[in-house]
C-alpha positions as CSV (number, residue, x, y, z in Angstrom):
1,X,8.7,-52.4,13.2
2,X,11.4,-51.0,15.4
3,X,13.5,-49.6,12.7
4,X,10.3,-47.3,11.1
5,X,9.7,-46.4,14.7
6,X,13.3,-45.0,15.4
7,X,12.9,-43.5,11.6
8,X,9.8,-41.7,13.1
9,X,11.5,-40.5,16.1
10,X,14.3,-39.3,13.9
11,X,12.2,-37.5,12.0
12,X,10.2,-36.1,14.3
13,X,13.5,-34.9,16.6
14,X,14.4,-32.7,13.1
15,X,11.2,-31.2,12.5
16,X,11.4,-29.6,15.8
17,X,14.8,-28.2,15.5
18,X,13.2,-26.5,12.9
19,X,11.0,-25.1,15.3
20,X,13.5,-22.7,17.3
21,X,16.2,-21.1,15.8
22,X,17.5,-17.6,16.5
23,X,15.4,-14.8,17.4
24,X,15.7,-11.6,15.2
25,X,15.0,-8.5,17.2
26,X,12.5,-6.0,15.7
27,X,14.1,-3.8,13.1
28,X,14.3,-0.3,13.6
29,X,11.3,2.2,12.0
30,X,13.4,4.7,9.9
31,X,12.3,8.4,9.9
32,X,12.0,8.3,6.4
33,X,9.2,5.1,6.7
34,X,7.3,7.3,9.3
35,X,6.9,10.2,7.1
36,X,5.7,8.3,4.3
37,X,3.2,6.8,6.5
38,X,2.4,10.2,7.6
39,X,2.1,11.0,4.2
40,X,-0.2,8.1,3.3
41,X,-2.5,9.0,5.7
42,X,-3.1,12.5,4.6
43,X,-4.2,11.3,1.3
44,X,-6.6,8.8,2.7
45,X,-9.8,8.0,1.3
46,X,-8.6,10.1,-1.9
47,X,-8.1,8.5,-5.1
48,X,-4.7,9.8,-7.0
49,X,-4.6,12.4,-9.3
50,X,-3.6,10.9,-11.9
51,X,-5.8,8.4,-12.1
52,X,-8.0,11.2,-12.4
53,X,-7.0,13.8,-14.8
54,X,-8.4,13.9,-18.4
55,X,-11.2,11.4,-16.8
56,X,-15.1,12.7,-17.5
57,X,-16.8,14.9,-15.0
58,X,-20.2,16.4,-15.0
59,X,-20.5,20.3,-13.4
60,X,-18.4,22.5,-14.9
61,X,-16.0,24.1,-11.8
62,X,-16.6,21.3,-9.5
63,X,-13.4,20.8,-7.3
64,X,-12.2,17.5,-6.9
65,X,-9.5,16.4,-4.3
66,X,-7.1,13.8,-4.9
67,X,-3.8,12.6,-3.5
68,X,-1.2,14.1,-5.7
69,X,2.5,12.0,-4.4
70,X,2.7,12.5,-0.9
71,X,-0.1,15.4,-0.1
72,X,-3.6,16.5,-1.5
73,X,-4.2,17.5,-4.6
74,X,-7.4,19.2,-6.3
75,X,-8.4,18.8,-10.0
76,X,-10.9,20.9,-11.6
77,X,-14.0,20.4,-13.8
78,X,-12.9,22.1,-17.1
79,X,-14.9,22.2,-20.4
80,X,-11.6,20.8,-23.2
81,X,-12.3,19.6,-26.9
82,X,-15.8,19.4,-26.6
83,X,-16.6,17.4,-22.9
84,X,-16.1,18.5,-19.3
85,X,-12.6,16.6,-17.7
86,X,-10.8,16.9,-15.0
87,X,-7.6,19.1,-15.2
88,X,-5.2,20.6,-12.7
């Protein structure tokens, strides 16, 4: 009995050492993450272009924007080999 209790206590004296450790500090936000963030936001809400283009649309002319890389985009409703897609 007292050997699985001091197996216990050793166990349980490692499993907290596993609990601390070393602190990292926060990393640093480069400008180059910012700006695609930046960028990300001014394509919310849009779907991308690409997934877009050559898909089926239904008025001819209709304007449709879309987030084309890092900025908006629009596609066009366009009348090609017989059926209305969108086209840049």
């Amino acid at each position: 009995m007292k050997q699985s209790l001091v197996v216990t206590a050793v166990l349980f004296g490692f499993s907290l050492l596993g609990c601390g450790g070393p602190v990292s500090e926060p990393e640093a936000v480069s400008e180059s993450s910012q700006d695609s963030t930046l960028s990300q936001l001014a394509c919310s809400g849009y779907p991308a272009c690409g997934s877009l283009v050559n898909k089926r649309c239904f008025n001819e002319g209709e304007v449709q924007t879309c987030c084309d890389g890092d900025t908006t985009g629009e596609l066009y409703c366009v009348y090609s080999n017989g059926r209305l897609i969108f086209a840049y």
